[in-house]
N, C-alpha and C positions, 0 to 999 in steps of 0.2 A: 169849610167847616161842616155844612150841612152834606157834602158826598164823605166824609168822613164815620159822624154818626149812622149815618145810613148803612153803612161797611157795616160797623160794631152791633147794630142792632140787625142787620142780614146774621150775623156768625153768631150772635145768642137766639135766636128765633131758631136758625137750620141746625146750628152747631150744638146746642145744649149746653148744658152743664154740669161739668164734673164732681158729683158731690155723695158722701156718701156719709148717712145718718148715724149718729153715735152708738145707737144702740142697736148695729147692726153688726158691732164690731168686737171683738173678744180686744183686750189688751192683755201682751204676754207681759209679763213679771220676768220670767227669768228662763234660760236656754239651756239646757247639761247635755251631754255627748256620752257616749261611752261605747268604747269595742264589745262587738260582738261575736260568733261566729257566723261569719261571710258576710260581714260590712257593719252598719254603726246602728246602732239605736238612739234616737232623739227624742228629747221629753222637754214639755214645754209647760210652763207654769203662768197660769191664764186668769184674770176674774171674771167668777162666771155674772149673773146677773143678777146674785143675790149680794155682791161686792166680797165673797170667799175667795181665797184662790182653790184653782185647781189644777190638778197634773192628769196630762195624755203624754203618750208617747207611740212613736211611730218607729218603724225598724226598715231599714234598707240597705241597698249595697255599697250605699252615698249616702252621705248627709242631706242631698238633695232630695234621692230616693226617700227617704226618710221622712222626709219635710212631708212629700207630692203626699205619700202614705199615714201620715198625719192629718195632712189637710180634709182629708176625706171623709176625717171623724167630725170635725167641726162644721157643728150648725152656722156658724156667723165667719167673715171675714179676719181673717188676725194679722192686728197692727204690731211691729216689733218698736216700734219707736220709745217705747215705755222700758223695751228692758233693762235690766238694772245688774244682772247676775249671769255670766255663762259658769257652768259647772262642768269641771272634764274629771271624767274617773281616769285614775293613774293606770289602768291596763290599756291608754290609748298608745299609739304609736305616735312619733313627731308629723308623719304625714298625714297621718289622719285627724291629727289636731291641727295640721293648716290648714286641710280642704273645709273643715269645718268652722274654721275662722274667717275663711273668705268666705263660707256662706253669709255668716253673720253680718259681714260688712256689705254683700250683696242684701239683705236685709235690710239696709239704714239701720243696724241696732247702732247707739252711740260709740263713737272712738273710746271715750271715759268708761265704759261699761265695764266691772268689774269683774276680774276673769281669777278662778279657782278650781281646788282641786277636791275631791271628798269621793269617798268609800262606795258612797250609795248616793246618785242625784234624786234616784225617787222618792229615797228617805228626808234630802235635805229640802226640796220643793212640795215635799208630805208634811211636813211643820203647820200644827194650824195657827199658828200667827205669821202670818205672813211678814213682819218687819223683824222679826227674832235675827233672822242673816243681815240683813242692812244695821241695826243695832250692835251685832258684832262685829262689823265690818268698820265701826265709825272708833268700836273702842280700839281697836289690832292696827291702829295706823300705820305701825311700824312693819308691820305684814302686808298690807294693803296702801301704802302710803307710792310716791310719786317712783324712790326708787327701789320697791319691792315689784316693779314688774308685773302691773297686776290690771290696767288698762286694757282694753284690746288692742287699741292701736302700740301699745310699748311690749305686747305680747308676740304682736305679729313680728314686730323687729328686732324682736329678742333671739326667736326663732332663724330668722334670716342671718342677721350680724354673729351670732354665738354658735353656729353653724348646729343651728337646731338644740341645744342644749338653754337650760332656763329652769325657775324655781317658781313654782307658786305655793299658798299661803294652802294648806292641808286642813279640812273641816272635817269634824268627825261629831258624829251623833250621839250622842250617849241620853237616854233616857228621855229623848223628844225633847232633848237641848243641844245645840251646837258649838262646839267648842274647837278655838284654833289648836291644832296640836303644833304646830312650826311649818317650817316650810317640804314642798316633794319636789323631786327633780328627776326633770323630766330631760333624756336623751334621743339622740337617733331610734334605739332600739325600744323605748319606751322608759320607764321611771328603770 
């Protein structure tokens, strides 16, 4: 017992501890995508420290590019565990909407995370209420519900099993309000 504790207290003494303070950390709110010319643009919806949200966005020839180029605007660390909202503009393509969904799941963002389509992501993540989209999302169940296809994880297999074809639930902005208009569908060649 005592060469045991001995071990445990050698590997916290040499080894450290992995820990990293809260307020060192941006939490994203919400992830959107959208085609570009010569790869994706990604905009990421953060609180900053005053508890606002906010939008940055990074451009690359990946989603990942995108991210690294992103990253580099941001003062603090950014945790995706928190996200709640990916937003894909309808001029994506289908692969460009799965290399971007595997980002997301390389992220730990939640399998449940609610996945949409809208016109403008910096218009929808420009909202200064921040719950206006989770508030519409709770009343359009029927849009957003188990089988509207609107999970990441029922997104990604939607994509796979429907040989890339799928519908999400269409938000559109009008007057710094958001409104479901119905659903977009999305194909190989894009909507």
């Amino acid at each position: 017992m005592k060469q045991v504790l001995t071990v445990l207290l050698c590997l916290l003494l040499f080894g450290g501890c992995a820990y990293t303070e809260t307020g060192s950390i941006y939490y994203i709110s919400g992830l959107g995508f959208s085609n570009i010319e010569n790869g994706i643009a990604l905009y990421i919806q953060y609180i900053n420290d005053s508890g606002a949200p906010e939008v940055l966005s990074g451009r690359g020839e990946t989603p990942q590019n995108a991210l690294d180029n992103l990253k580099s605007k941001l003062a603090k660390t950014p945790s995706f565990s928190h996200c709640s909202i990916i937003a894909l503009e309808p001029n994506m393509t289908t692969i460009q909407i799965k290399t971007a969904l595997e980002l997301c799941s390389q992220l730990n963002v939640s399998l449940s995370t609610k996945v949409l389509a809208t016109g403008s992501v910096s218009e929808l993540f420009g909202l200064e209420e921040g719950n206006t989209t989770q508030n519409l999302i709770k009343q359009n169940a029927a849009y957003f519900g188990f089988g509207g296809h609107t999970a990441l994880f029922e997104i990604q297999t939607a994509i796979m099993v429907n040989e890339g074809k799928f519908a999400l639930p269409f938000i559109s902005i009008e007057e710094n309000t958001p409104q479901v208009l119905g659903l977009c569908y999305f194909g190989e060649g894009g909507v």
